[in-house]
C-alpha positions in Angstrom: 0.0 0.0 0.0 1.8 3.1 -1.1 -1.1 5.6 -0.8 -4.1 5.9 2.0 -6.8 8.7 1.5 -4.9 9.9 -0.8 -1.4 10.6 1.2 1.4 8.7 0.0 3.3 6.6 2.5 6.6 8.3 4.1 9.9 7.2 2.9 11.7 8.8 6.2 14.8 7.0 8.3 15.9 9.7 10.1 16.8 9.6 13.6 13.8 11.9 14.6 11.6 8.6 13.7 13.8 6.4 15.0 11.9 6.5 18.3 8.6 5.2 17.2 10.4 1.7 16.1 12.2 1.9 20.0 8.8 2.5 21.6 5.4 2.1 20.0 5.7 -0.3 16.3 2.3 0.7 13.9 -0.4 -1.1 13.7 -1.1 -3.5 10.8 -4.3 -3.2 8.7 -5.9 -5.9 7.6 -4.2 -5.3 4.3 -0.6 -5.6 5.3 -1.0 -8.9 7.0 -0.2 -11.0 2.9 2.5 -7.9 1.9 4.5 -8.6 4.9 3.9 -12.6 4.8 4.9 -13.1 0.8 8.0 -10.2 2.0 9.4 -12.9 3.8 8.4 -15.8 1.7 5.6 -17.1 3.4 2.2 -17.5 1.7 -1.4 -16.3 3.1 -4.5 -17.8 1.4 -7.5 -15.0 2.6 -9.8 -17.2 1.9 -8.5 -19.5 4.1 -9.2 -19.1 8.1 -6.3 -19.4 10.7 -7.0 -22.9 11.1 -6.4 -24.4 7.1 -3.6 -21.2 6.7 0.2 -23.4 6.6 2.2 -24.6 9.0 4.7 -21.5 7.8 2.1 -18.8 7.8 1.4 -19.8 11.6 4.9 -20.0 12.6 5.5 -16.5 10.8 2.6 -15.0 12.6 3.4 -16.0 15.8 7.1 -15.3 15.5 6.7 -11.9 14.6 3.4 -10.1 15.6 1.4 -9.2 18.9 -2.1 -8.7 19.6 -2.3 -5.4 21.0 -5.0 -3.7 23.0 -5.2 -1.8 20.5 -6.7 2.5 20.6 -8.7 3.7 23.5 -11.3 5.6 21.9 -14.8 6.7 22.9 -17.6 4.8 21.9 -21.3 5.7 22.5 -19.2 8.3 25.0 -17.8 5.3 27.0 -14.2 4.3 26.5 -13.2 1.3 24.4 -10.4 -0.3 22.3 -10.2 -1.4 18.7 -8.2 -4.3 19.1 -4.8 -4.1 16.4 -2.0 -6.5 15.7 1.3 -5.0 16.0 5.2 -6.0 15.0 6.7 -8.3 17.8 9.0 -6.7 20.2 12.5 -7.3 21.0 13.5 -5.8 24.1 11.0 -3.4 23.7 11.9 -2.7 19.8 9.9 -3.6 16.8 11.8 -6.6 16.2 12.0 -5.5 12.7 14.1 -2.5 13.6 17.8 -3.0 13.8 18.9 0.0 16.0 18.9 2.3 12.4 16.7 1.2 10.1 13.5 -0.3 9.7 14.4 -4.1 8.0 10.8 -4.6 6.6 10.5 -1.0 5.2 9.2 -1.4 1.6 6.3 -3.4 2.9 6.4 -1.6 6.1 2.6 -1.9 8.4 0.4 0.8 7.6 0.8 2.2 11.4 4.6 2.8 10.4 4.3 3.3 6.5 1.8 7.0 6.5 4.0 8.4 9.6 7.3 10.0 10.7 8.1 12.8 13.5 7.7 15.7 10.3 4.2 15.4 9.7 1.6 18.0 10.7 0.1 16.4 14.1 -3.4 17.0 12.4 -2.9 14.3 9.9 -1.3 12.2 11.7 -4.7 12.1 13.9 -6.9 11.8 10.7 -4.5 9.1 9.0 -4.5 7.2 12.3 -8.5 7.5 13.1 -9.4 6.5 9.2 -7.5 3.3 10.0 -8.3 2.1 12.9 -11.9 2.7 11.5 -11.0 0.1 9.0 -10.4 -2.1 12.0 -13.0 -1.1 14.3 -15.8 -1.9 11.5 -13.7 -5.6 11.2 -14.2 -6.1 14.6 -18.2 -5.5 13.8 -18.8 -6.4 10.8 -16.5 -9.5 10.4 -15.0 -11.0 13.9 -14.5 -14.2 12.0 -12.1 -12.6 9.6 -8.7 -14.4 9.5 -7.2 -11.0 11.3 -9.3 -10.8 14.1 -9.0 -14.8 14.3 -4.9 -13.5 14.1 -5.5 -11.3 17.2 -7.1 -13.8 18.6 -5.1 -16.8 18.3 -2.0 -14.3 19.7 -3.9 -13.2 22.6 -4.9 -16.7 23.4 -1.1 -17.6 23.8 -0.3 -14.6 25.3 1.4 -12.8 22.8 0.2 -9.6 24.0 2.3 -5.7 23.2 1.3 -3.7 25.7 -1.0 -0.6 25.6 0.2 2.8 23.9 -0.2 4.3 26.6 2.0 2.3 28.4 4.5 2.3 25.3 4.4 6.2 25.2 4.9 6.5 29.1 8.0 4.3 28.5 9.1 6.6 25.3 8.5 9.9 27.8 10.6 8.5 30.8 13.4 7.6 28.5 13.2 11.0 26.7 
């Protein structure tokens, strides 16, 4: 995916950004999920369900991603979370960052691809809202669908990233 709404994804590896891979890895769309299998050679049939994906599309997925709590948002003015998969962590990094660049860039997840540090704060709101729409209406529409069975199947083994609230705190007492 190399445009979202319109915006074109950012091509940034500056140090500025850097932080974002230390701290708090993007969220994936539902879209990214074959893009970053087939990047590292492993196949994802979508119309397949978790169960009847491959033996190397299981292993890939639970080697490299994390069900996340996802956004606290408002809904119907009480507070929930749209539920997101994120990059695995090592140490705390994206474990696809190597201390000074991201490893998986080209096919980077759309929570990484449409941000950097430069960007007006504005869109970075509106780019981040529009997707996790996409997610939220998953979550409603189709909980069967083989990303929410993906969250689901890492939360059951407790392959859990923690909030992003607790992954900012950690960025702001490290600042």
């Amino acid at each position: 995916m190399h445009t979202f709404m319109g915006y074109h994804r950012t091509h940034c590896y500056c140090p500025e950004c850097a932080p974002n891979c230390q701290y708090i890895p993007g969220y994936l769309l539902p879209i990214d999920l074959p893009r970053l299998a087939a990047f590292h050679g492993v196949e994802l049939d979508l119309s397949f369900d978790w169960q009847h994906q491959n033996t190397y599309f299981h292993q890939f997925i639970l080697q490299n991603l994390l069900a996340s709590p996802g956004a606290l948002v408002l809904k119907n003015g009480k507070p929930c979370r749209i539920r997101t998969i994120v990059p695995a962590r090592n140490d705390g990094w994206c474990k696809f960052f190597d201390g000074k660049l991201c490893t998986i860039h080209p096919v980077a997840p759309f929570g990484c691809a449409f941000f950097d540090a430069h960007q007006d704060p504005h869109l970075s709101s509106a780019l981040s809202a529009a997707g996790l729409m996409i997610i939220a209406r998953l979550w409603e529409d189709d909980p069967d669908s083989i990303y929410c069975q993906i969250w689901n199947e890492l939360h059951r083994k407790g392959l859990r990233a923690p909030s992003p609230e607790q992954c900012r705190q950690r960025m702001k007492n490290t600042a």
